[in-house]
C-alpha positions as a Markdown table, in Angstrom:
| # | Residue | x | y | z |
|---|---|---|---|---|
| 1 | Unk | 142.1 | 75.0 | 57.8 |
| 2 | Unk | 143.7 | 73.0 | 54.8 |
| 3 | Unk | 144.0 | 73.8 | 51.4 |
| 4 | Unk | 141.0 | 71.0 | 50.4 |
| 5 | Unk | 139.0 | 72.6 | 53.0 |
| 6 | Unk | 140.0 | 76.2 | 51.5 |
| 7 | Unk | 139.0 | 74.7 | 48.4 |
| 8 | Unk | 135.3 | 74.1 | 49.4 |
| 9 | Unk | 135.3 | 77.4 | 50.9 |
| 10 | Unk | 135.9 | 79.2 | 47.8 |
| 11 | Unk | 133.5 | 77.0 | 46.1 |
| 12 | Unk | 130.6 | 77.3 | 48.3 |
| 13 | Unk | 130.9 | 81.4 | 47.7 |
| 14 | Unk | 131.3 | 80.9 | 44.4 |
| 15 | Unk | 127.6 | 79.0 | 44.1 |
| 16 | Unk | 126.5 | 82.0 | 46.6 |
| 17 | Unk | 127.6 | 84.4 | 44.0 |
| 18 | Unk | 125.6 | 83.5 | 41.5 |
| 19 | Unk | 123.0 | 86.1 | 41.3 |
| 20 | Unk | 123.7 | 87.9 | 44.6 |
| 21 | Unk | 124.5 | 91.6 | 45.3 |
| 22 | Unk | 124.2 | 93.7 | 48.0 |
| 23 | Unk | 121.8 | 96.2 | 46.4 |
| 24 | Unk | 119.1 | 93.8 | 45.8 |
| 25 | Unk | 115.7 | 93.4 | 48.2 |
| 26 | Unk | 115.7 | 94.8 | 51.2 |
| 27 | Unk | 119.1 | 93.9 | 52.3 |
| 28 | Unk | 119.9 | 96.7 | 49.9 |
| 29 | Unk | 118.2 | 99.2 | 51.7 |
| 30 | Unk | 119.8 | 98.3 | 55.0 |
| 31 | Unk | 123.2 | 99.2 | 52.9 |
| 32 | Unk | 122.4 | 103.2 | 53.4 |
| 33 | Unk | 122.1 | 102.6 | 57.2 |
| 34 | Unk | 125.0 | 100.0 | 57.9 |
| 35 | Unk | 126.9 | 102.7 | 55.8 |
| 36 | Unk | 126.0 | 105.4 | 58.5 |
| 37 | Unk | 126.4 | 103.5 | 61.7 |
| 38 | Unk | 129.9 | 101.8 | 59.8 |
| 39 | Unk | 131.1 | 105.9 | 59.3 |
| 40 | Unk | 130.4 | 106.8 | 62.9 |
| 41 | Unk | 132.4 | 104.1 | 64.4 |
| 42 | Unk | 135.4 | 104.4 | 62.5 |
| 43 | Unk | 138.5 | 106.2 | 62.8 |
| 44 | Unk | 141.8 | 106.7 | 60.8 |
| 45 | Unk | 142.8 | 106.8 | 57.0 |
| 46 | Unk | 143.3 | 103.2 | 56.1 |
| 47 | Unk | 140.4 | 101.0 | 56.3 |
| 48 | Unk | 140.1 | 97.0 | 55.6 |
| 49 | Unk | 136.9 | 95.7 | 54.5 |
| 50 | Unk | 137.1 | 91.8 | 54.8 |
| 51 | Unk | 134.1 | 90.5 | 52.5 |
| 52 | Unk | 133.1 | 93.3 | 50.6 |
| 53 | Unk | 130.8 | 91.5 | 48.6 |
| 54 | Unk | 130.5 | 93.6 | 44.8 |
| 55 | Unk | 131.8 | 96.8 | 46.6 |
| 56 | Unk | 128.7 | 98.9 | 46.7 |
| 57 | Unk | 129.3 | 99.8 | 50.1 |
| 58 | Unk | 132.8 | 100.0 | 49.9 |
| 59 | Unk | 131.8 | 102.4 | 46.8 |
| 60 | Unk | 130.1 | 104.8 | 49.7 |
| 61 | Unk | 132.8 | 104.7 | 52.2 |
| 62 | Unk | 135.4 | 105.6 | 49.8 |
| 63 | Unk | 134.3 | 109.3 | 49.6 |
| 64 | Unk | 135.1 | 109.9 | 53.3 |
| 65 | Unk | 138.7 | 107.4 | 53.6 |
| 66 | Unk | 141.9 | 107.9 | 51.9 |
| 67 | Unk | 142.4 | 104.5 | 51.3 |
| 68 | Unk | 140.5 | 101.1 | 51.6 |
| 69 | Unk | 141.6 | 97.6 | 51.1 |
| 70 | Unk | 138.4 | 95.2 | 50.4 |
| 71 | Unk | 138.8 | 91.5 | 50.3 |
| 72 | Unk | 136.4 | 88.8 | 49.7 |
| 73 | Unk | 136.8 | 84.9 | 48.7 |
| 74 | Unk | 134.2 | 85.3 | 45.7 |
| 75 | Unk | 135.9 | 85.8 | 42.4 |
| 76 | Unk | 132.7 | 87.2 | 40.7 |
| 77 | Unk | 131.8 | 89.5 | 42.8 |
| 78 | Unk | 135.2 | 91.2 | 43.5 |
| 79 | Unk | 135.1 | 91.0 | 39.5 |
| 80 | Unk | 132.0 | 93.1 | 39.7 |
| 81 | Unk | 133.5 | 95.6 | 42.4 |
| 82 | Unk | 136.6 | 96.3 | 40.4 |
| 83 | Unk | 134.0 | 97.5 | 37.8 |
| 84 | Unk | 133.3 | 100.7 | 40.2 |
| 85 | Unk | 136.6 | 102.0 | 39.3 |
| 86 | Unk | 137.8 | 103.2 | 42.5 |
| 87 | Unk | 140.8 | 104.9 | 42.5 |
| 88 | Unk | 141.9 | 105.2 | 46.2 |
| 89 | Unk | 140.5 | 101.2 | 46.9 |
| 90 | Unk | 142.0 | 98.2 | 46.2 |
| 91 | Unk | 139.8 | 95.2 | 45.5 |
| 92 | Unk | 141.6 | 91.9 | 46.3 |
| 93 | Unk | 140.4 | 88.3 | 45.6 |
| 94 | Unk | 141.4 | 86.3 | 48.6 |
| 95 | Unk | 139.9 | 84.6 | 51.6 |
| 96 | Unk | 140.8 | 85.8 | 54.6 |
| 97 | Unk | 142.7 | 82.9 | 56.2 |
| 98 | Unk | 145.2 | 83.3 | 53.1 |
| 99 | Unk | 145.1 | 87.7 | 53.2 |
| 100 | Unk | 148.7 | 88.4 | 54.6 |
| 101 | Unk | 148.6 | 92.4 | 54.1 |
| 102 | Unk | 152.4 | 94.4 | 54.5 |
| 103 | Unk | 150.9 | 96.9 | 56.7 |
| 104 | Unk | 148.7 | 97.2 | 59.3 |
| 105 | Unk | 145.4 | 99.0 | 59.3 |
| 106 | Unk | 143.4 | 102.0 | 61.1 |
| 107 | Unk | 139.9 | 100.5 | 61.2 |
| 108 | Unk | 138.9 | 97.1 | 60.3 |
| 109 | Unk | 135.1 | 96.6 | 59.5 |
| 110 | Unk | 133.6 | 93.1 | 59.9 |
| 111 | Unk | 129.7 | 93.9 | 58.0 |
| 112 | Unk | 127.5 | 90.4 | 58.2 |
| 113 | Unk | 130.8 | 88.3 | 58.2 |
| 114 | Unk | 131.1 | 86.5 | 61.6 |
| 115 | Unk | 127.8 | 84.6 | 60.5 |
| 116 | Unk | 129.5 | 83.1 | 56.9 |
| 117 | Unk | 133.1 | 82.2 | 58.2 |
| 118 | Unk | 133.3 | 78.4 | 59.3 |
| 119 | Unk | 135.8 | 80.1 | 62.3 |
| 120 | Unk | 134.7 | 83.4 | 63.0 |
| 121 | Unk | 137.3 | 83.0 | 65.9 |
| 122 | Unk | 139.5 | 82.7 | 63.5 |
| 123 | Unk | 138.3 | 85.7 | 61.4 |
| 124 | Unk | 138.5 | 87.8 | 64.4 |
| 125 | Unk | 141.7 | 86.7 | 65.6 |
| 126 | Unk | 143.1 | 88.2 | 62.2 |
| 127 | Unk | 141.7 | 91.2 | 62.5 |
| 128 | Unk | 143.5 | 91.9 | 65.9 |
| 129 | Unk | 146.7 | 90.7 | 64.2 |
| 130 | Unk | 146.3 | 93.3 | 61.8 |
| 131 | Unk | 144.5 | 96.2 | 63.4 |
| 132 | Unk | 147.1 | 98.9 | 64.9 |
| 133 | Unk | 147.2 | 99.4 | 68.6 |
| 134 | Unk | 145.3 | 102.1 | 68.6 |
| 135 | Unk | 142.7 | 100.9 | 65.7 |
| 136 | Unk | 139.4 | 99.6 | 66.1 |
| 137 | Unk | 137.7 | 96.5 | 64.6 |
| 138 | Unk | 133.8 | 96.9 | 63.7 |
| 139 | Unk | 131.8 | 94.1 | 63.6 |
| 140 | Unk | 128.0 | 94.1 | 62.5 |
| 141 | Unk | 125.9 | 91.2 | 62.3 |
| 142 | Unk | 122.2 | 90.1 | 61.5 |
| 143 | Unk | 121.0 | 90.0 | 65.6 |
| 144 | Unk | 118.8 | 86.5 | 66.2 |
| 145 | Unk | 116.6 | 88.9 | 68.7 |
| 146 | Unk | 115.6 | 91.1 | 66.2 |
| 147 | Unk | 112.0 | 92.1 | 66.5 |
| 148 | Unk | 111.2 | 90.5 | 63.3 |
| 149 | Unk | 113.1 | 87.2 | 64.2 |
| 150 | Unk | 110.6 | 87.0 | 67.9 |
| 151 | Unk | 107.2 | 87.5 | 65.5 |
| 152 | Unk | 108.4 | 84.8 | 63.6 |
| 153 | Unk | 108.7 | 82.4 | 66.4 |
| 154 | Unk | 105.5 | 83.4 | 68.1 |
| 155 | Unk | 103.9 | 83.0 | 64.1 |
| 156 | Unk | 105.2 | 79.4 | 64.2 |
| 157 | Unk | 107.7 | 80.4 | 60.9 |
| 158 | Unk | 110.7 | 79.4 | 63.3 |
| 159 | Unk | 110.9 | 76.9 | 66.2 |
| 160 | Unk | 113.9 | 79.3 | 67.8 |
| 161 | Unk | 115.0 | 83.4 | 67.3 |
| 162 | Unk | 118.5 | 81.4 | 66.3 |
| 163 | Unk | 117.2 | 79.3 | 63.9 |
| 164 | Unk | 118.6 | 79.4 | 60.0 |
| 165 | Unk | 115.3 | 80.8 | 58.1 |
| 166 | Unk | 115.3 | 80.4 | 54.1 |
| 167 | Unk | 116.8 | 83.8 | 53.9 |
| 168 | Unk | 119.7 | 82.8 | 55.8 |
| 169 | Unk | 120.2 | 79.7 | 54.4 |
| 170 | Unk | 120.1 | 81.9 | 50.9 |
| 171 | Unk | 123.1 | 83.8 | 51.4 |
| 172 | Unk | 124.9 | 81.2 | 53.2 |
| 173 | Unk | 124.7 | 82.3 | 56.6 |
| 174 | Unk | 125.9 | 79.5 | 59.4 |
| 175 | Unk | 125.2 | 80.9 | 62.8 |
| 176 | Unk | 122.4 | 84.1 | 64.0 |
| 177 | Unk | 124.5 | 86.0 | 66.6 |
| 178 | Unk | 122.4 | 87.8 | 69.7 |
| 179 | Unk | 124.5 | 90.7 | 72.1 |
| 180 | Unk | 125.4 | 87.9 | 73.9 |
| 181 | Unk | 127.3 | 85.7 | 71.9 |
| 182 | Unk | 128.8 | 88.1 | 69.7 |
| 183 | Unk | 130.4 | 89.5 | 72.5 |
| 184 | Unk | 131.6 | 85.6 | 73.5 |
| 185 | Unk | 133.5 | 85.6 | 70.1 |
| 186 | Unk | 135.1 | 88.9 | 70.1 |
| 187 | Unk | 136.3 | 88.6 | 74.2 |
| 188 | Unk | 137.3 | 84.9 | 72.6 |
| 189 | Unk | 139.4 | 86.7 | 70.2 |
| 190 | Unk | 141.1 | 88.8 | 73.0 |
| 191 | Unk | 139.6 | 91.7 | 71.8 |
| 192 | Unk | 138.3 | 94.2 | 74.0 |
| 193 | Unk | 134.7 | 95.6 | 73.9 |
| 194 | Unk | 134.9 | 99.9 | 73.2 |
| 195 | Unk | 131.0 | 100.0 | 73.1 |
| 196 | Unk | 127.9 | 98.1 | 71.1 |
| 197 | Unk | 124.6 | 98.9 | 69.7 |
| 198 | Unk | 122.3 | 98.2 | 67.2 |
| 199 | Unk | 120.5 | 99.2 | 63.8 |
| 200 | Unk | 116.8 | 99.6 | 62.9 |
| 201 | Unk | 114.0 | 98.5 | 63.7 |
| 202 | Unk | 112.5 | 95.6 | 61.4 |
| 203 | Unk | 109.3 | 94.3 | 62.6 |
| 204 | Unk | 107.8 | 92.4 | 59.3 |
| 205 | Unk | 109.7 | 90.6 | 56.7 |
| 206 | Unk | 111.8 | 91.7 | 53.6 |
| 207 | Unk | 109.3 | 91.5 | 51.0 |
| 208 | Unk | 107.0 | 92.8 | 53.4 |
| 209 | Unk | 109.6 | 95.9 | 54.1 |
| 210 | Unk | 110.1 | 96.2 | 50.4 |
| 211 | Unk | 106.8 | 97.1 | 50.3 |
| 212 | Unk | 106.7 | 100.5 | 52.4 |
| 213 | Unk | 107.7 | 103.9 | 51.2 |
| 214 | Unk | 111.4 | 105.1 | 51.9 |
| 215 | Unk | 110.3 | 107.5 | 54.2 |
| 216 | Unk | 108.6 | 105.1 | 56.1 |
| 217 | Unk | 112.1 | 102.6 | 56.1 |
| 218 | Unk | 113.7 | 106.2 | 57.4 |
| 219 | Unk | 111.3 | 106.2 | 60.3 |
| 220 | Unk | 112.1 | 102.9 | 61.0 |
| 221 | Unk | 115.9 | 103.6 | 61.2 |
| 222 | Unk | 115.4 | 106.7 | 63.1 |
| 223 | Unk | 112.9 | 105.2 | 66.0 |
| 224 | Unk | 115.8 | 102.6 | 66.4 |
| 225 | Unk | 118.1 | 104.8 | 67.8 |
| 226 | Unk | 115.1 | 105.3 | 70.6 |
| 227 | Unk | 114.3 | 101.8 | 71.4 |
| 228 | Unk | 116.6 | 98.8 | 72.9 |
| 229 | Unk | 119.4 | 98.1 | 71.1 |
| 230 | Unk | 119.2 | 94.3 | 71.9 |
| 231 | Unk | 116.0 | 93.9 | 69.5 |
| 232 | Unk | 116.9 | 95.8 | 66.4 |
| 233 | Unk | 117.6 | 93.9 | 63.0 |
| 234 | Unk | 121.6 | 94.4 | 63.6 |
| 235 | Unk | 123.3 | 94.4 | 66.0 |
| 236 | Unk | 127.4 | 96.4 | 66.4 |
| 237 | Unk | 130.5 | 95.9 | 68.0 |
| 238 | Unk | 133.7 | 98.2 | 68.2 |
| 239 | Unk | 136.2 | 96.8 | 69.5 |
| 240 | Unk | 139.9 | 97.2 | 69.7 |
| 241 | Unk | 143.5 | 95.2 | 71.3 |
């Protein structure tokens, strides 16, 4: 990618920052349960989050790692994450095609990143460059077959499960992975496929969701370990060399 193109790229986050954070809508209740299924699939002391967004989940993880790196290409909102005053996490401005860490890395978390990078290839083949041999690279995505996603099609609100809705278009998504092609990019990327999975079960909208009691949204999360993976709101990766 060249440095005009890099240019754009920080631009376009920039005018995606503006007024975003992960602990707003419903997206911000998801947080509490990418946080649990991000915990059970990681392993090791140092940790790399690439796109941490304004740190609120990197804010969580930090009680259980001895040390995290978090990068993301928005000024602002690694502004705002520095602001959590983290002592064993280092907040870094960059994007990730210009990140060159000195050391290598335990676990490497990839949370609803593949679908914003112009070359998630690219993204991934990064990771592998800088996970150790015996690490493991977590990838977590927005899954096109969610159950949610199918009502909409059948409703007429999208021609196709892959479709870019409003939300998407919101937070600057590019692509909607399924199973399937998430698991294209990452054997793409030479990376090898430990085990996959996904995350609760979403049947109505956001502002619909928003709507229900939390211990309904538990249910929800709970009943997803039950049902098939392939039709929850996320879906998972770990992977490793």
């Amino acid at each position: 990618m060249s440095k005009i193109n890099l240019g754009l790229e920080k631009k376009r986050l920039s005018d995606i920052a503006v007024g975003f954070s992960m602990k707003t809508g419903f997206n911000g209740k998801l947080e509490k349960y990418r946080i649990l299924t991000i915990r059970e699939n990681l392993k090791g002391d140092e940790i790399l989050d690439i796109g941490c967004a304004d740190g609120f989940m990197v804010k969580a993880l930090s009680k259980y790692f001895k040390h995290i790196t978090a990068i993301d290409g928005s000024e602002e909102l690694i502004n705002r994450a520095k602001q959590h005053n983290l002592k064993n996490v280092d907040f870094i401005h960059t994007l990730f095609e210009e990140f060159e860490p000195t050391s290598k890395f335990d676990s490497i978390i990839l949370s609803d990143i593949l679908e914003h990078v112009r070359d998630p290839i690219q993204l991934l083949n990064m990771a592998r460059r800088y996970v150790k041999n015996d690490g493991v690279i977590l990838a977590l995505c927005p899954n096109a077959n969610s159950i949610h996603r199918n009502i909409g099609v059948l409703a007429g609100m999208l021609k196709d499960v892959h479709n870019l809705n409003k939300s998407d278009k919101s937070v600057g998504h590019r692509r909607v992975y399924g199973i399937d092609s998430l698991s294209k990019d990452i054997k793409s990327a030479k990376l090898k496929i430990v085990k996959w999975g996904g995350m609760f079960l979403k049947p109505l909208s956001n502002d619909q969701m928003n709507q229900l009691d939390n211990k309904i949204i538990d249910a929800f999360y709970l009943i997803g370990k039950k049902l098939p993976q392939e039709f929850l709101t996320e879906i998972y990766v770990q992977a490793k060399k």
